[in-house]
C-alpha positions as CSV (number, residue, x, y, z in Angstrom):
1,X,136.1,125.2,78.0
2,X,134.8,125.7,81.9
3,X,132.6,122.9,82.2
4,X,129.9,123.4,85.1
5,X,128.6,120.5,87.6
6,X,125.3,121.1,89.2
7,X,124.2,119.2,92.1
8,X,120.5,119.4,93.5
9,X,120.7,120.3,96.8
10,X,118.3,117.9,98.7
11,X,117.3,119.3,102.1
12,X,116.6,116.9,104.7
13,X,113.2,117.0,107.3
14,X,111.0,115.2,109.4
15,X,107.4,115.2,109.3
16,X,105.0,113.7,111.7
17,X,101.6,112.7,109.9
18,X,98.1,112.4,111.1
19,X,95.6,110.7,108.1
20,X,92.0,110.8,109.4
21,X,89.2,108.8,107.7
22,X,88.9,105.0,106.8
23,X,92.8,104.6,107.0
24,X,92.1,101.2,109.6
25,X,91.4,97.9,108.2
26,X,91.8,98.7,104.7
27,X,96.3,98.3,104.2
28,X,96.9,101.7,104.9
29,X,100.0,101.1,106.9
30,X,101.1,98.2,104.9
31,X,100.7,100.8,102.0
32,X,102.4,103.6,103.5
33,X,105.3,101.1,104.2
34,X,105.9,99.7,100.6
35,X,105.6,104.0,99.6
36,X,107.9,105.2,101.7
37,X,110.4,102.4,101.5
38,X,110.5,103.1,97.2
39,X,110.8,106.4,98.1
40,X,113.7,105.8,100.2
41,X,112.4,107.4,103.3
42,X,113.0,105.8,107.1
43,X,110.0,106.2,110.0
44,X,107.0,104.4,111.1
45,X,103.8,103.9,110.4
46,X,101.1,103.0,112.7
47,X,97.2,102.8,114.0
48,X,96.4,104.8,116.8
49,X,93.4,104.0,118.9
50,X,91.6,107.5,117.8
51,X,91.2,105.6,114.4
52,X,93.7,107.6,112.5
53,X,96.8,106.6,110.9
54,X,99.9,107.7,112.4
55,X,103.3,108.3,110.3
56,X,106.0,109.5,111.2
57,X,108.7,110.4,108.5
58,X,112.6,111.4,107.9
59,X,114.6,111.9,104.0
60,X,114.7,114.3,101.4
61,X,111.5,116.9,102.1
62,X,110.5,116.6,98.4
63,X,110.5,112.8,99.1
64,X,108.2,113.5,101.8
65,X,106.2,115.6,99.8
66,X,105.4,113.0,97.3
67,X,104.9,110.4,100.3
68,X,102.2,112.8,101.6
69,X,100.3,113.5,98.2
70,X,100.1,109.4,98.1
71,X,98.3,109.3,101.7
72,X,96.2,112.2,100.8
73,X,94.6,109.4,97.8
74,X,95.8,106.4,100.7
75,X,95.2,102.9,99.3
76,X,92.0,101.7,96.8
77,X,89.8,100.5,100.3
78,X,90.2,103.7,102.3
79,X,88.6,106.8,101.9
80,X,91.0,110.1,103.2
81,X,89.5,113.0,104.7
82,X,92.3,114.2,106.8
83,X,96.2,114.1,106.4
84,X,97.8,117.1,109.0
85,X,101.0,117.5,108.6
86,X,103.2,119.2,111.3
87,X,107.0,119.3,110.0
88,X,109.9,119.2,112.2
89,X,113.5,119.1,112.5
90,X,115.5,116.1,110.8
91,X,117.2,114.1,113.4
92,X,118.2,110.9,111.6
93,X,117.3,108.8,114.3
94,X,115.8,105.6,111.7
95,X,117.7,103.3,109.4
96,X,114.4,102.2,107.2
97,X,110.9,102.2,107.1
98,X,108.4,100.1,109.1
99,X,104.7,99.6,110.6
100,X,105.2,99.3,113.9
101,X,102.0,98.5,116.6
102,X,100.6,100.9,119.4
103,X,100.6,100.0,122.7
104,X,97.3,101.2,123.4
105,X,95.1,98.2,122.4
């Protein structure tokens, strides 16, 4: 009897996320955090002065994908019109997720 193991292959990316609409004031970011931390994906999240969210993303690219269909309905108070992905090479360079602050304010 040959007995076969399969093993998903799970390839690794980066994205770097731009969510436009009312994504400030209403726990986007804290939101984005608590998704992307259960979906055990490392980055940032945070506001930029423009008014959008900014997120910036590394893990498993259907991970990613699933993070990104969550911003696209973002948290009960905000209203999405926006989310432009641009995807990019995985680097590694994070060890978990966070909101971090801009220094623009």
């Amino acid at each position: 009897m040959v007995m076969l193991t399969y093993f998903k292959f799970q390839m690794k990316a980066r994205a770097h996320i731009f969510v436009t609409g009312r994504v400030q004031g209403v726990f986007f970011r804290d939101h984005t955090q608590k998704w992307a931390s259960s979906l055990n994906l490392t980055g940032w999240v945070r506001n930029i002065r423009s008014g959008q969210v900014e997120v910036l993303v590394e893990g498993d690219k259907e991970k990613i994908e699933e993070l990104i269909s969550k911003l696209n309905e973002g948290p009960p108070l905000s209203q999405v019109e926006n989310v432009d992905v641009n995807w990019e090479d995985y680097k590694g360079e994070f060890k978990d997720f966070q909101v971090t602050y801009s220094d623009l304010w």
